[in-house]
PyMOL Python script that loads the backbone (N, CA, C, O; Angstrom):
from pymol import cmd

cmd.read_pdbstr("""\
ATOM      1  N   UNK A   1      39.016 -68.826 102.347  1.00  0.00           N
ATOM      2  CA  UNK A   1      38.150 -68.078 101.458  1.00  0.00           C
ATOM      3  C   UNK A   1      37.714 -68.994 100.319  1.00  0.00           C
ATOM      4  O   UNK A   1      38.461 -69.457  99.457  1.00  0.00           O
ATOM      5  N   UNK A   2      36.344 -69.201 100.439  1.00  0.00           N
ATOM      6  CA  UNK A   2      36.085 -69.860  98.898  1.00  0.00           C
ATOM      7  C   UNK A   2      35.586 -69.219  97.711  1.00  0.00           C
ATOM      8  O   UNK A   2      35.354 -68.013  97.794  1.00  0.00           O
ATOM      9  N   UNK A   3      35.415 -69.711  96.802  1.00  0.00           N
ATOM     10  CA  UNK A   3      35.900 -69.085  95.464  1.00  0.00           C
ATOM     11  C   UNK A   3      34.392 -68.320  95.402  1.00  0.00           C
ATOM     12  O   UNK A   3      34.450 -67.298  94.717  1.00  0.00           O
ATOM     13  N   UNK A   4      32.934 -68.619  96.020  1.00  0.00           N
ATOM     14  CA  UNK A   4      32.002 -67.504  95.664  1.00  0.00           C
ATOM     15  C   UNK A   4      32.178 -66.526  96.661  1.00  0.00           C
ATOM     16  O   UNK A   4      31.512 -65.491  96.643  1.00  0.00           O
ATOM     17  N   UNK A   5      33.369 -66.862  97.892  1.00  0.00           N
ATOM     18  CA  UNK A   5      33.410 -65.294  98.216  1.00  0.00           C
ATOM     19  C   UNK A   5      34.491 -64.531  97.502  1.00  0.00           C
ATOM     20  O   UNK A   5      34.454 -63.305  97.616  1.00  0.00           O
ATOM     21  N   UNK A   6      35.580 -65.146  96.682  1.00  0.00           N
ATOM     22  CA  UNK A   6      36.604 -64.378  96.295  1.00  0.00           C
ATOM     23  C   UNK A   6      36.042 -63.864  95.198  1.00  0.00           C
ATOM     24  O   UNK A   6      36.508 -62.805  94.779  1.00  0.00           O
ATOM     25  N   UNK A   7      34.738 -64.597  94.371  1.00  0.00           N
ATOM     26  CA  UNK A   7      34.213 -63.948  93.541  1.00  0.00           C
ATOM     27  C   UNK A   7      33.327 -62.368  93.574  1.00  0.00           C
ATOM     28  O   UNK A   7      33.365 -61.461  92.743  1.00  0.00           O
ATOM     29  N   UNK A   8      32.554 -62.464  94.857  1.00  0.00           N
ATOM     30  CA  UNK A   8      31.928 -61.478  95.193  1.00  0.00           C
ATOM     31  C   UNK A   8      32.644 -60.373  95.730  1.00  0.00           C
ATOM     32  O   UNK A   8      32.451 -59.242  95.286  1.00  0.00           O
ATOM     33  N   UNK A   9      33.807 -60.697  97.047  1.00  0.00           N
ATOM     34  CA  UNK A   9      34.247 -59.755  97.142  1.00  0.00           C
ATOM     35  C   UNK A   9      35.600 -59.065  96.732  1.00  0.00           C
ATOM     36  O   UNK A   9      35.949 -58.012  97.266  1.00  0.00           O
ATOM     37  N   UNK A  10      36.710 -59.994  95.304  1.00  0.00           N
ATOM     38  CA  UNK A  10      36.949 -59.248  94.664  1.00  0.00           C
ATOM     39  C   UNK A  10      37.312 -59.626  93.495  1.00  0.00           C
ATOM     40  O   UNK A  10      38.501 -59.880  93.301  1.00  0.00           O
ATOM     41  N   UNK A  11      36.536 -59.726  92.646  1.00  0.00           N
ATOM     42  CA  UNK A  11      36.058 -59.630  91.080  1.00  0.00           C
ATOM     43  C   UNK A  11      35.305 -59.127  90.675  1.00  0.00           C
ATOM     44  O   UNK A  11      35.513 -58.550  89.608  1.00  0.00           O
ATOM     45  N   UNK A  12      33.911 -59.054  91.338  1.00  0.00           N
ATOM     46  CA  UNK A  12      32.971 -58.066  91.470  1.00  0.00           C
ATOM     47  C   UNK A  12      33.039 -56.651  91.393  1.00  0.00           C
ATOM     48  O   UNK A  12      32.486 -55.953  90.543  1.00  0.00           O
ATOM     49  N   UNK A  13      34.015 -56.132  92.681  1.00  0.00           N
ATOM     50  CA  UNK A  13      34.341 -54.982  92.776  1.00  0.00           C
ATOM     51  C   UNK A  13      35.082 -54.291  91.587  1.00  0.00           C
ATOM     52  O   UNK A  13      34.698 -53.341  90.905  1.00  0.00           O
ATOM     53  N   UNK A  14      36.196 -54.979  91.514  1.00  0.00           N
ATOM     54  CA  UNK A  14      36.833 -54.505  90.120  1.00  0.00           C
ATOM     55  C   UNK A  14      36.534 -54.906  88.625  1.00  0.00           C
ATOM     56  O   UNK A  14      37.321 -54.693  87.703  1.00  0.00           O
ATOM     57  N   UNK A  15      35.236 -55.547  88.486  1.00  0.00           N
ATOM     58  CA  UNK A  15      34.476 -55.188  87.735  1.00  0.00           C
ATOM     59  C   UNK A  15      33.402 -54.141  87.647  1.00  0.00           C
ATOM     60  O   UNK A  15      33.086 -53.644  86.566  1.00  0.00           O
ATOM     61  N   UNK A  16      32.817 -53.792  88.840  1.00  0.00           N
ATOM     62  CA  UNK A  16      32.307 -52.283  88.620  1.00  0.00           C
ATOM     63  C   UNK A  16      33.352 -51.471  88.294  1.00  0.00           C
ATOM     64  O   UNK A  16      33.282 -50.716  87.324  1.00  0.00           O
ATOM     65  N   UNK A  17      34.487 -51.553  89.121  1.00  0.00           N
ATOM     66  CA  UNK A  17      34.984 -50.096  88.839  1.00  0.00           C
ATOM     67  C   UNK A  17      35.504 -49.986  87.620  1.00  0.00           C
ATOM     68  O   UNK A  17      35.864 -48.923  87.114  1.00  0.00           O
ATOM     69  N   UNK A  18      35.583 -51.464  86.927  1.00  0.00           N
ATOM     70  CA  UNK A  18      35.758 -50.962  85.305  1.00  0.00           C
ATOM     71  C   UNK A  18      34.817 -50.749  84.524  1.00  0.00           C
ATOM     72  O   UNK A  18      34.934 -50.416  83.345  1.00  0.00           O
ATOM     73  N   UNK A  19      33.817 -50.923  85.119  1.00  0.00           N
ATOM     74  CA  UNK A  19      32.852 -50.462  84.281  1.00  0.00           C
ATOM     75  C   UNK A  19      32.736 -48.992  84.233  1.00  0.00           C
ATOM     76  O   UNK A  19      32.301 -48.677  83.126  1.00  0.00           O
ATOM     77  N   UNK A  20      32.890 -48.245  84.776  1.00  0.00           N
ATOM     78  CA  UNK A  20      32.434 -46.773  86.118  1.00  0.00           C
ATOM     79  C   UNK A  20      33.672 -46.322  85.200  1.00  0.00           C
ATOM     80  O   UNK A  20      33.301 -45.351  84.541  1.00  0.00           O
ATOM     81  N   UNK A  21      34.949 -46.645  84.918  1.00  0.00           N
ATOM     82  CA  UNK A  21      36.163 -46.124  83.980  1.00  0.00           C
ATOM     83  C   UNK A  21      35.642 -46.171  82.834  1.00  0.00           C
ATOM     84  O   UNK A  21      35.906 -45.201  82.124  1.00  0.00           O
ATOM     85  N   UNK A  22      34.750 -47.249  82.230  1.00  0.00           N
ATOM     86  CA  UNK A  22      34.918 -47.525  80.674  1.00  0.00           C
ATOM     87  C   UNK A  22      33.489 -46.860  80.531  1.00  0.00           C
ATOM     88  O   UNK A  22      33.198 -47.037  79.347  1.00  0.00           O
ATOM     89  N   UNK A  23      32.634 -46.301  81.039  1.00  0.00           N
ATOM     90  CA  UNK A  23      31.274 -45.589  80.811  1.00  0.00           C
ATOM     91  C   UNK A  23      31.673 -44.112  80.699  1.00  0.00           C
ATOM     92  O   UNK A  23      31.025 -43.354  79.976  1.00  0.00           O
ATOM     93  N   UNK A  24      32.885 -43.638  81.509  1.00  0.00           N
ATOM     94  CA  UNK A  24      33.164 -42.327  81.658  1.00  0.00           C
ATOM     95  C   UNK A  24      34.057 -42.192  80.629  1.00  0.00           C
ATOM     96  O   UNK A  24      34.642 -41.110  80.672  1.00  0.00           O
ATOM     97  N   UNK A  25      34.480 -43.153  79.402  1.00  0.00           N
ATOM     98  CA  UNK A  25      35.160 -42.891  78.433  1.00  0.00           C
ATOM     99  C   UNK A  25      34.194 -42.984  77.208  1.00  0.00           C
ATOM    100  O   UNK A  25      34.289 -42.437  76.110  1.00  0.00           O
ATOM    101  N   UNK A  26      33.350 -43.728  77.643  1.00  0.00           N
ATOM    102  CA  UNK A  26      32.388 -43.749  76.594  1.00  0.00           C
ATOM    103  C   UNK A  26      31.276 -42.182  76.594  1.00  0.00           C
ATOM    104  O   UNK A  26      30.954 -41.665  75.524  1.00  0.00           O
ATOM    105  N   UNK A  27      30.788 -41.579  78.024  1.00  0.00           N
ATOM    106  CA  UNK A  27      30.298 -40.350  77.692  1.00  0.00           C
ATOM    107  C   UNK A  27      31.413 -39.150  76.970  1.00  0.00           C
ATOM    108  O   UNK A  27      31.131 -38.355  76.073  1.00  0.00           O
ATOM    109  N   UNK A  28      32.466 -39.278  77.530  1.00  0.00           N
ATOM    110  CA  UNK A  28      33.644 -38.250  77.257  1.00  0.00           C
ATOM    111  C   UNK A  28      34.749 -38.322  76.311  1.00  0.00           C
ATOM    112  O   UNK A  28      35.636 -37.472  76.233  1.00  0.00           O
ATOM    113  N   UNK A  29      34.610 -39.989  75.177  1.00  0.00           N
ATOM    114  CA  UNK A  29      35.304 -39.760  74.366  1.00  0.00           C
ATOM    115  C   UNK A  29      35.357 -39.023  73.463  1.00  0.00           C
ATOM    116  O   UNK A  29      34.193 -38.792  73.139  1.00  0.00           O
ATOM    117  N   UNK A  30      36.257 -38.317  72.625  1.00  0.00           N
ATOM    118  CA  UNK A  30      36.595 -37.367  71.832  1.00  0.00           C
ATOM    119  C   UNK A  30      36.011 -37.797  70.230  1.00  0.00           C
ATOM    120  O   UNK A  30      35.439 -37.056  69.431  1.00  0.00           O
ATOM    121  N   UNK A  31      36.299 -38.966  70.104  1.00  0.00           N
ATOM    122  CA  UNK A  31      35.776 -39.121  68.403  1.00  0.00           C
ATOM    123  C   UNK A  31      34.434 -40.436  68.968  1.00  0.00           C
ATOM    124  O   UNK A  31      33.987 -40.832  70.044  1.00  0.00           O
ATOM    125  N   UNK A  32      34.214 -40.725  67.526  1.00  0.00           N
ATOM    126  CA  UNK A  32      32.917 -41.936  68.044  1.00  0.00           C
ATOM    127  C   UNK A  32      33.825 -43.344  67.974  1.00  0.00           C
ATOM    128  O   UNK A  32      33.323 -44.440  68.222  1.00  0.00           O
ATOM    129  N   UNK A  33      34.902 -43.205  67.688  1.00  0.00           N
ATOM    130  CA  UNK A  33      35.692 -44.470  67.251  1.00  0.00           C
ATOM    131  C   UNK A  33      35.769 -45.214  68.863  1.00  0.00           C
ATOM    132  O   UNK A  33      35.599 -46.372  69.245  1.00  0.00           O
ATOM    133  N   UNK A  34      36.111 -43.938  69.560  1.00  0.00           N
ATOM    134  CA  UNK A  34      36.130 -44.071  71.087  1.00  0.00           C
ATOM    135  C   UNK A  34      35.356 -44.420  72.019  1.00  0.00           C
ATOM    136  O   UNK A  34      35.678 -44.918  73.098  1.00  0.00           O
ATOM    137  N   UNK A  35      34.217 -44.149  71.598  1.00  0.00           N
ATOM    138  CA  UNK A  35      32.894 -44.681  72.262  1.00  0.00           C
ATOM    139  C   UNK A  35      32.719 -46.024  71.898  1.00  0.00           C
ATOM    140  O   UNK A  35      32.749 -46.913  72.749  1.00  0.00           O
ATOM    141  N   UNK A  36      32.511 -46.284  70.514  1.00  0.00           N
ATOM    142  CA  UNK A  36      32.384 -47.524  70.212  1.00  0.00           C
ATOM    143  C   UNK A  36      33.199 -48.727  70.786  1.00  0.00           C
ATOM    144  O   UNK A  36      32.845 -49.856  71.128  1.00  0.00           O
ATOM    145  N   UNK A  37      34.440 -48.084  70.776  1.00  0.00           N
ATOM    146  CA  UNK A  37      35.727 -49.187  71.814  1.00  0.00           C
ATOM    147  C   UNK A  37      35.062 -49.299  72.734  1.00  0.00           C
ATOM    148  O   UNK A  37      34.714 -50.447  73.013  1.00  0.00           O
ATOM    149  N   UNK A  38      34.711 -48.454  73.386  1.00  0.00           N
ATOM    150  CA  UNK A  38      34.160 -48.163  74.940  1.00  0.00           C
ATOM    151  C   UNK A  38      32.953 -49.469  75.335  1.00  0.00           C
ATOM    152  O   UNK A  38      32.938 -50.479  76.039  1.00  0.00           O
ATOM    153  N   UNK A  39      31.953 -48.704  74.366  1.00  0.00           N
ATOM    154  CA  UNK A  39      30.721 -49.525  74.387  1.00  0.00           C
ATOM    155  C   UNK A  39      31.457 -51.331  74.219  1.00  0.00           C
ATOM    156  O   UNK A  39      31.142 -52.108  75.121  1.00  0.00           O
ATOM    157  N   UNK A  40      32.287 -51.813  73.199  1.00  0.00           N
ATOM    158  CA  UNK A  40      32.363 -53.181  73.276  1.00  0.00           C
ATOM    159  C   UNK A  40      33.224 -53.572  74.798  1.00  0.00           C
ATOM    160  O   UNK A  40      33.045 -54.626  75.408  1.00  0.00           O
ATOM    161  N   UNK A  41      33.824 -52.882  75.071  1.00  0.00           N
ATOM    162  CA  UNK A  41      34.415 -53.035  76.435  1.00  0.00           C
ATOM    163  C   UNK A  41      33.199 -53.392  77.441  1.00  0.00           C
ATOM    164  O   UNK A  41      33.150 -54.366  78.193  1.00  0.00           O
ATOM    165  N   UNK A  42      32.330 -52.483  77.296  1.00  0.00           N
ATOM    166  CA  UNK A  42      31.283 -52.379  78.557  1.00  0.00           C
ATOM    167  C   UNK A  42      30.805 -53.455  78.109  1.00  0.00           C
ATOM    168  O   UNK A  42      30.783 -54.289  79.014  1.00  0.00           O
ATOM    169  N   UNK A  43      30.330 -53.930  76.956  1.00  0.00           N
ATOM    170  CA  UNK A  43      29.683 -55.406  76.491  1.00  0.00           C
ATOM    171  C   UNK A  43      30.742 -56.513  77.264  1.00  0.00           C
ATOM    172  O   UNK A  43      30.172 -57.519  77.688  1.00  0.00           O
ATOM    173  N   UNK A  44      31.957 -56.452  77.451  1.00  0.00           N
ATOM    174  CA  UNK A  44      32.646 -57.731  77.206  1.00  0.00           C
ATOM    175  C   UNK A  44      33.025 -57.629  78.831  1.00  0.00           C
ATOM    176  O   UNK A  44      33.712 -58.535  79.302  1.00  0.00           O
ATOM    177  N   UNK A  45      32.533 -56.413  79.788  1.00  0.00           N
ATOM    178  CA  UNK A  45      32.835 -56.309  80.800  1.00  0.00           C
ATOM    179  C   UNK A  45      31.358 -57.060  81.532  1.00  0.00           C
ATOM    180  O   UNK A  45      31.474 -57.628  82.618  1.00  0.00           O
ATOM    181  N   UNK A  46      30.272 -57.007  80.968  1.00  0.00           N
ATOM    182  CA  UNK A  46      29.034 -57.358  81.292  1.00  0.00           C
ATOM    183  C   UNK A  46      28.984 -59.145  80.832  1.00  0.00           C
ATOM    184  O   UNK A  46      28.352 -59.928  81.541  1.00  0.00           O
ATOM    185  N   UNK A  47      29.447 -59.440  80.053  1.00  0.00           N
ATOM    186  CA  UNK A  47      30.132 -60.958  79.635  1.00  0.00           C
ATOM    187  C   UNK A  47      30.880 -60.912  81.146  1.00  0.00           C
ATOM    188  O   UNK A  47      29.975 -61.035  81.972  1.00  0.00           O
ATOM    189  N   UNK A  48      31.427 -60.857  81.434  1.00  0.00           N
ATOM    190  CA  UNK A  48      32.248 -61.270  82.750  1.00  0.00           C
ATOM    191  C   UNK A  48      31.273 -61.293  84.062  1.00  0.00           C
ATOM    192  O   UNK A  48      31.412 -62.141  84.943  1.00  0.00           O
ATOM    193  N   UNK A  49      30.513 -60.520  84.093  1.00  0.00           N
ATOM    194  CA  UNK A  49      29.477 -60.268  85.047  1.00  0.00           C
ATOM    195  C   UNK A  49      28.667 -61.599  85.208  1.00  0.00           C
ATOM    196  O   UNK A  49      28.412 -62.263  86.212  1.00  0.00           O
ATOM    197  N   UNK A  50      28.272 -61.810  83.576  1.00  0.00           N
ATOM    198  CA  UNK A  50      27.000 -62.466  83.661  1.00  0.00           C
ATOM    199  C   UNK A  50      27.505 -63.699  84.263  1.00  0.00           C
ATOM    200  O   UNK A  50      26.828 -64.069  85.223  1.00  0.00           O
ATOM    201  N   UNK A  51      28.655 -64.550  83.924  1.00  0.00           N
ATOM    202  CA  UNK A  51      29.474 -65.649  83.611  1.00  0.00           C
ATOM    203  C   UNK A  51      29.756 -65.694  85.223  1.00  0.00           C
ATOM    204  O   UNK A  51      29.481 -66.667  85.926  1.00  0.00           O
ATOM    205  N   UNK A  52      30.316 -64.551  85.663  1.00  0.00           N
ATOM    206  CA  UNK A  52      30.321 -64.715  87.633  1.00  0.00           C
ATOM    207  C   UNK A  52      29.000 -65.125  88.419  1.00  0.00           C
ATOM    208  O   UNK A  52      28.653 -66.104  89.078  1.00  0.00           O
ATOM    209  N   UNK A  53      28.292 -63.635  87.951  1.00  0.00           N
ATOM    210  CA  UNK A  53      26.932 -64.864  88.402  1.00  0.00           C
ATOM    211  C   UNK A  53      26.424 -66.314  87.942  1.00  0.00           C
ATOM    212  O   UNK A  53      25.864 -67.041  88.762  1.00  0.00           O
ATOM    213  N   UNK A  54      26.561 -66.590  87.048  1.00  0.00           N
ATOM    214  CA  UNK A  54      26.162 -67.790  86.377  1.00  0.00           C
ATOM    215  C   UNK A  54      27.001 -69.015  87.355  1.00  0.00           C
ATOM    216  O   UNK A  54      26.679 -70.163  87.664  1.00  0.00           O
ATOM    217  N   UNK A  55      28.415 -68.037  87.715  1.00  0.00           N
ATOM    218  CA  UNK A  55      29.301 -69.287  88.308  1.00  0.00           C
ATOM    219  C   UNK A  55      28.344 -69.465  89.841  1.00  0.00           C
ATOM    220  O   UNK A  55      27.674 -70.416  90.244  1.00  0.00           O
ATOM    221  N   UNK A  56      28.546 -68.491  90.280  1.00  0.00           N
ATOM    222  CA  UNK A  56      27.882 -68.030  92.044  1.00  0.00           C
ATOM    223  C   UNK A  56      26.074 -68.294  92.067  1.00  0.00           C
ATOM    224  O   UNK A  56      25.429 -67.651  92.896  1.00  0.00           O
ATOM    225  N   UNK A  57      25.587 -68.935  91.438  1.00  0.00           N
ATOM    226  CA  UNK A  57      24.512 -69.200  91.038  1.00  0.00           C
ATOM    227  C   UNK A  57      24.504 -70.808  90.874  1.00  0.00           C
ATOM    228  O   UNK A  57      23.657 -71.471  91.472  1.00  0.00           O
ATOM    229  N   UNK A  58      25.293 -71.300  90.198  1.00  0.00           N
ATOM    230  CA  UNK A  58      25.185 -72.499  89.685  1.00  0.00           C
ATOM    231  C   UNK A  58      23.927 -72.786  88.806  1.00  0.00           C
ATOM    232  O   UNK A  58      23.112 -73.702  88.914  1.00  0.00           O
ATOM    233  N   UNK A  59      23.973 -71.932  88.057  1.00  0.00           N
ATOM    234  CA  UNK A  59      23.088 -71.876  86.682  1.00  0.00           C
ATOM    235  C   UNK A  59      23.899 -71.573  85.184  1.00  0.00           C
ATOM    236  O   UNK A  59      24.422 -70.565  84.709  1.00  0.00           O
ATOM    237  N   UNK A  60      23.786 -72.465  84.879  1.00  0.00           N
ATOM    238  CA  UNK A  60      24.714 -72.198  83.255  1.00  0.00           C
ATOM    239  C   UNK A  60      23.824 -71.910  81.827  1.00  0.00           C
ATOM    240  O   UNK A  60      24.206 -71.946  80.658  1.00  0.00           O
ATOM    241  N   UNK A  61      22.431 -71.597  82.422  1.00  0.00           N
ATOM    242  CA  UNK A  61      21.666 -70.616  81.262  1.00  0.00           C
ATOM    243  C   UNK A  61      22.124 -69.978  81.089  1.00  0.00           C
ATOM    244  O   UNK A  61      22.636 -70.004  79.970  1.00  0.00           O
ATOM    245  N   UNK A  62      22.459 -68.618  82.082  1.00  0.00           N
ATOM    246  CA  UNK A  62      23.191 -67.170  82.114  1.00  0.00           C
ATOM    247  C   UNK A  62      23.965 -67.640  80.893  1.00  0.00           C
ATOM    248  O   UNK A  62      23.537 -66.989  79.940  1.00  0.00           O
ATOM    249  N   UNK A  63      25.054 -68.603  80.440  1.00  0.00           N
ATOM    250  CA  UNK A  63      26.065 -68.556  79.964  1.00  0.00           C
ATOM    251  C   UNK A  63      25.924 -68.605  78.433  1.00  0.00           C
ATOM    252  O   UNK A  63      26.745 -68.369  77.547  1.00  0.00           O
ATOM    253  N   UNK A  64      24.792 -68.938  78.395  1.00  0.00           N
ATOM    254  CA  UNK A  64      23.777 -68.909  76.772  1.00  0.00           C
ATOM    255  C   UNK A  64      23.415 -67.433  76.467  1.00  0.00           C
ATOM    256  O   UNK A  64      23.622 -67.028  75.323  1.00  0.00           O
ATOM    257  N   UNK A  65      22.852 -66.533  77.466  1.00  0.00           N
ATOM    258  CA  UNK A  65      23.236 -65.523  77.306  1.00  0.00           C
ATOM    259  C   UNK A  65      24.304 -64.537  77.146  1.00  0.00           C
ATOM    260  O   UNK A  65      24.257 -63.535  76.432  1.00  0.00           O
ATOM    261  N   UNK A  66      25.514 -65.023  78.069  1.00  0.00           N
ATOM    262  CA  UNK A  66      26.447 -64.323  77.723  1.00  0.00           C
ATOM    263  C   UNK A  66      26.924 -64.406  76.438  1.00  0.00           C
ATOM    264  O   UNK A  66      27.237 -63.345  75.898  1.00  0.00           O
ATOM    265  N   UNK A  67      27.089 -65.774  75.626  1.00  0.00           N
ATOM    266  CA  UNK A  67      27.188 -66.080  74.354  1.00  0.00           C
ATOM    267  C   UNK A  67      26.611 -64.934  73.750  1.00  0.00           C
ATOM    268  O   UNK A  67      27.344 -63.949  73.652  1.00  0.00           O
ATOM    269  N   UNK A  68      25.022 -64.832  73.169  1.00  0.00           N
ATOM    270  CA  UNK A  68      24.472 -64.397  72.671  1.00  0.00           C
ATOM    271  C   UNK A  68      24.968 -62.748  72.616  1.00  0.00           C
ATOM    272  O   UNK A  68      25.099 -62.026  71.627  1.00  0.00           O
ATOM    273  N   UNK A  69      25.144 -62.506  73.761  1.00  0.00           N
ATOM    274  CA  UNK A  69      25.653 -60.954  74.052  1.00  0.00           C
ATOM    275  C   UNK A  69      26.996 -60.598  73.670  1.00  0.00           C
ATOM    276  O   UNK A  69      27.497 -59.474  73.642  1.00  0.00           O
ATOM    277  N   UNK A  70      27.597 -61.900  73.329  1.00  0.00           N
ATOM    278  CA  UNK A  70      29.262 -61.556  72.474  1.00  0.00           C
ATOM    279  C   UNK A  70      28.941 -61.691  71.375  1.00  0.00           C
ATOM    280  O   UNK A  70      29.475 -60.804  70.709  1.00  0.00           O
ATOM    281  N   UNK A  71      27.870 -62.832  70.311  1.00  0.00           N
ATOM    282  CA  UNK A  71      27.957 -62.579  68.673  1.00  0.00           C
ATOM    283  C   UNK A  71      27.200 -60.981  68.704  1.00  0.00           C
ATOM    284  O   UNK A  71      27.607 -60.185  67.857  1.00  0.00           O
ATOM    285  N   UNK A  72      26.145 -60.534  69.642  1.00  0.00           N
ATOM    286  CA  UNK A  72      25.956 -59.255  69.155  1.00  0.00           C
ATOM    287  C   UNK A  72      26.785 -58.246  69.064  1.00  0.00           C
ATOM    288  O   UNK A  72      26.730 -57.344  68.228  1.00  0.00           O
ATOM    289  N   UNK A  73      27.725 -58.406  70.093  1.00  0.00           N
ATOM    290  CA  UNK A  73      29.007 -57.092  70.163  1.00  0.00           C
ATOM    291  C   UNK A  73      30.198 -57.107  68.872  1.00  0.00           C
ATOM    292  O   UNK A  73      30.828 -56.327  68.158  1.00  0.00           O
ATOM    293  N   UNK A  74      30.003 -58.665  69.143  1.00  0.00           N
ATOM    294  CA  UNK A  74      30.753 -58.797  67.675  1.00  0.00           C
ATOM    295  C   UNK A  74      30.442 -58.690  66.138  1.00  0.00           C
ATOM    296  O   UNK A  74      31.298 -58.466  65.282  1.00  0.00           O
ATOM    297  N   UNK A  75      29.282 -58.855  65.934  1.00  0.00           N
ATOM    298  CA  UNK A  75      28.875 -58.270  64.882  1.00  0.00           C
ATOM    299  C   UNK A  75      28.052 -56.721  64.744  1.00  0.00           C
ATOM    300  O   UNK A  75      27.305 -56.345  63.840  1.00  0.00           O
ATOM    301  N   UNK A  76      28.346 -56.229  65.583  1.00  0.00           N
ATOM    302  CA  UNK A  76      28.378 -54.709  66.408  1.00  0.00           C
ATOM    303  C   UNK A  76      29.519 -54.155  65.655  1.00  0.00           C
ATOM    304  O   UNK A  76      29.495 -53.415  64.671  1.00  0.00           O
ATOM    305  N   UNK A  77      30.539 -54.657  66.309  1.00  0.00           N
ATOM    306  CA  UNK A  77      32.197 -54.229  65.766  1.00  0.00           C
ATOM    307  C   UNK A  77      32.301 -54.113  64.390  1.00  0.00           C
ATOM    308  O   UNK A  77      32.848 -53.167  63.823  1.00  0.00           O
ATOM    309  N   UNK A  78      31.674 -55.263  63.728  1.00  0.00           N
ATOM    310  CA  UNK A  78      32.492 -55.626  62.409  1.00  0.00           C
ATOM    311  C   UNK A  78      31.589 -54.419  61.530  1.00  0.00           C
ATOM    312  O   UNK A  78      32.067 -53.567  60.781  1.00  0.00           O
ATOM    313  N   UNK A  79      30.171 -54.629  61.864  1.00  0.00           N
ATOM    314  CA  UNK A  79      29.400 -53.793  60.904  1.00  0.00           C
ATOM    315  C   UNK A  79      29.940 -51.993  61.378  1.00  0.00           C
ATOM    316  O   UNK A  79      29.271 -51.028  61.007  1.00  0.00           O
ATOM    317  N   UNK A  80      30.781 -51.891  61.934  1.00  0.00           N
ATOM    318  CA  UNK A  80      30.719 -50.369  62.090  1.00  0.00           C
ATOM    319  C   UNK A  80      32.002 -50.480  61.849  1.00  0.00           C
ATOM    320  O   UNK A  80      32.525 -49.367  61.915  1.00  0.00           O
ATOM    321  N   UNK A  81      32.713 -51.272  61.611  1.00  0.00           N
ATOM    322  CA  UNK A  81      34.197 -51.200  60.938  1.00  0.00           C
ATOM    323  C   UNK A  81      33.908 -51.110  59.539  1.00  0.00           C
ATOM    324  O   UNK A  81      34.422 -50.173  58.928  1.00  0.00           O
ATOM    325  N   UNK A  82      32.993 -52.121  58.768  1.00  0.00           N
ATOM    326  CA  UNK A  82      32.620 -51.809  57.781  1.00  0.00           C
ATOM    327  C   UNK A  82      32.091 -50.575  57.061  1.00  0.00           C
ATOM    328  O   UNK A  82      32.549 -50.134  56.007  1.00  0.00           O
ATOM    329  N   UNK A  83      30.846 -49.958  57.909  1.00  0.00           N
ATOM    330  CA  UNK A  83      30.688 -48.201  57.749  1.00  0.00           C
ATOM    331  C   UNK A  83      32.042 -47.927  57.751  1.00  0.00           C
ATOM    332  O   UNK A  83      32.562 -47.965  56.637  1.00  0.00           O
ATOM    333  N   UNK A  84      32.956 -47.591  58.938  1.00  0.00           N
ATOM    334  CA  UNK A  84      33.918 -46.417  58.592  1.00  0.00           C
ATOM    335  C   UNK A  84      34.955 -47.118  57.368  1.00  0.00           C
ATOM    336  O   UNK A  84      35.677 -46.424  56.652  1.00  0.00           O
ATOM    337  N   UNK A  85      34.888 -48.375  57.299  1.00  0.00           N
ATOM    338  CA  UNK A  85      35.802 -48.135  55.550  1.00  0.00           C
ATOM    339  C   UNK A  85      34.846 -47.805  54.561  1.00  0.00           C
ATOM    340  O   UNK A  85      35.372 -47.106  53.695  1.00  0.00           O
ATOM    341  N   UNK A  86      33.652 -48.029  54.347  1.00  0.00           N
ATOM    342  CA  UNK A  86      32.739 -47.190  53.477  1.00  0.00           C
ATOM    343  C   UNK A  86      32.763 -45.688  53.159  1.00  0.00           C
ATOM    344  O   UNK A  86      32.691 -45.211  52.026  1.00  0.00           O
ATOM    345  N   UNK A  87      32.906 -44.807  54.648  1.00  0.00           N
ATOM    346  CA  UNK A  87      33.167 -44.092  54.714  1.00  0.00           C
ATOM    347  C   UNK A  87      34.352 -43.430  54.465  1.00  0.00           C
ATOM    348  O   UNK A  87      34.156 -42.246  54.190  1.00  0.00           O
ATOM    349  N   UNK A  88      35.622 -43.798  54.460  1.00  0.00           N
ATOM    350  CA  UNK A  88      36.905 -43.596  54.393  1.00  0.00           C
ATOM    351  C   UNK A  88      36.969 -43.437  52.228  1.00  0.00           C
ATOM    352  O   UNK A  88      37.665 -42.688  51.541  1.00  0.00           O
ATOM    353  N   UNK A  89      35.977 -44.443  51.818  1.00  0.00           N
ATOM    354  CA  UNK A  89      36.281 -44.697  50.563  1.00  0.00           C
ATOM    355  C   UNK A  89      35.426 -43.164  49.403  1.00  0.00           C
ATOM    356  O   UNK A  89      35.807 -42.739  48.312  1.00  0.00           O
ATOM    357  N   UNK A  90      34.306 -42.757  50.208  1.00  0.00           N
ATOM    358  CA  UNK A  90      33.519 -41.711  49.644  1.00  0.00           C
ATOM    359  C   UNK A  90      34.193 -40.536  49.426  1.00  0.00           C
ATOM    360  O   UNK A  90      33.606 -39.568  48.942  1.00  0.00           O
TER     361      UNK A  90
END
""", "prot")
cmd.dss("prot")
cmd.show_as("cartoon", "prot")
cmd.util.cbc("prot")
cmd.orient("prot")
């Protein structure tokens, strides 16, 4: 087995199905704190995606994107950590 089939047929897979877990926590979480976890999960689960294809491709643009798609999640996080201590302080 070489590594773009162990990639496709299983890393792939159990990356959908975490995605398919972490979307159904994100429609059905209880507070927004929960969603938001959710949502950076699904970001950092789509970072893994891109980075497989990028590998199974042999293109390392993708990987400029994946970058780009982690400072946004990450400054995603921080600015809505910031709201809820704003919020916490009112």
């Amino acid at each position: 087995m070489s590594l773009n089939d162990y990639l496709f047929y299983v890393i792939l897979p159990m990356l959908c199905l975490a995605v398919v877990l972490v979307a159904y926590r994100f429609f059905k979480g209880p507070s927004i704190v929960d969603r938001v976890i959710a949502l950076d999960l699904l970001i950092t689960i789509g970072i893994g995606i891109i980075t497989i294809y990028s590998i199974m491709t042999k293109q390392s643009t993708f990987l400029d994107d994946a970058m780009i798609l982690a400072l946004i999640a990450f400054l995603g996080t921080v600015a809505f950590s910031y709201y809820l201590e704003k919020k916490e302080e009112q």
